[in-house]
N, C-alpha and C positions, 0 to 999 in steps of 0.2 A: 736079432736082438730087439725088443719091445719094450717101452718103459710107460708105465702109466701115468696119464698125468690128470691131477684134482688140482683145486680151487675153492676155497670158500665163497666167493666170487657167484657159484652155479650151486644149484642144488646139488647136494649130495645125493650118489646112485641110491634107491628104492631097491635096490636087487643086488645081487654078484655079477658085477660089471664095473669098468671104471667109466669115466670121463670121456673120457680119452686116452685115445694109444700112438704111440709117438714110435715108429717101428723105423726109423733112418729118414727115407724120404718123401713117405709120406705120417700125414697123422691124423686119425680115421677119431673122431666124436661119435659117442651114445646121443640115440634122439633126443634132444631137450623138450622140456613140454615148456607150457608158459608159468613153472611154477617160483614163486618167491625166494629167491637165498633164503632171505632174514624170517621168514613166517613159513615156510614151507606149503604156502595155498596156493589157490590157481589164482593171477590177474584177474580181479574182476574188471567187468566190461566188456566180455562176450570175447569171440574168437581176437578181432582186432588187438584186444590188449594182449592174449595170450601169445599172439604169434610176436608181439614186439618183445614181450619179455622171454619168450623162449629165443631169438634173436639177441637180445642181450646177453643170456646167457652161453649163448655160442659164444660171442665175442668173450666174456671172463673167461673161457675155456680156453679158446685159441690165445689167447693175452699169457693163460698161466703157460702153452707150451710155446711160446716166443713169435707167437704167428698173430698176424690181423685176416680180416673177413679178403684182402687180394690175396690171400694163400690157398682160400677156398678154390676147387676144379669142380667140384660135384656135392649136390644135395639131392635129399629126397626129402619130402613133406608130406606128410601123414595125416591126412583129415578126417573127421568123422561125418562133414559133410561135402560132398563137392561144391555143393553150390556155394560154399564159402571160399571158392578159390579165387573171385577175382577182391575181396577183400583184405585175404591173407597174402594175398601178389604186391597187392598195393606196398601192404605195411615189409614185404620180401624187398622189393625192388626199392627200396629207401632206404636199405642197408645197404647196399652194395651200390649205389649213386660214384660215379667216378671210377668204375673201375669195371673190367670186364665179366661180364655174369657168370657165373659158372653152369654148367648143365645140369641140368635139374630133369626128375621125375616128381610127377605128383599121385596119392592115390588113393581114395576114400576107404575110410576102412570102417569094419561095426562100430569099432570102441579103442577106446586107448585109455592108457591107465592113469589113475586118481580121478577120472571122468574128462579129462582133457578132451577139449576141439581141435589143436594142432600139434603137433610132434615135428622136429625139423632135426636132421642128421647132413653131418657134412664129411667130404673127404677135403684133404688139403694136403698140395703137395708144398714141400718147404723150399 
């Protein structure tokens, strides 16, 4: 059984996908980019604000399906540059302060979508 869970809280999906999928014990997020709930643009301010606010929007996600960021076990983060990875770790590792990190891959990639620098997706078990 799988239930999907939104938020006005995060952007609404750009495609056919949800949010979030809430399948018993675990609950698996679509990659968040850094983009605005309320205006629907990117953070301005270069990667650093994207990755805060695509981070923020993790958390309205996991908030709407009853979870905070210690429910998180695993992420992936999606760059378009590598060399932004110890800036994006920085604003990473500030979210998760007090709690144990979860495993992570990271991986640069051509391009992501609306022109976004960072993509971040998480699994969490409840």
């Amino acid at each position: 059984m799988k239930k999907a869970i939104s938020t006005n809280g995060a952007p609404a999906a750009i495609g056919p996908y949800s949010q979030a999928i809430d399948c018993g014990e675990f609950v698996f997020t679509s990659g968040q980019l850094g983009l605005d709930p309320a205006t629907g643009k990117l953070a301005d301010g270069g990667v650093q604000a994207q990755a805060t606010q695509a981070m923020k929007n993790i958390q309205a996600v996991l908030t709407a399906a009853g979870l905070t960021l210690d429910n998180v076990v695993k992420t992936t983060v999606l760059l378009t540059n590598i060399a932004d990875f110890a800036a994006v770790n920085e604003i990473y590792a500030s979210f998760f302060e007090g709690t144990t990190y979860p495993a992570r891959c990271a991986y640069q990639v051509s391009a992501l979508p609306a022109g976004a620098l960072v993509e971040i997706e998480t699994i969490c078990q409840k």
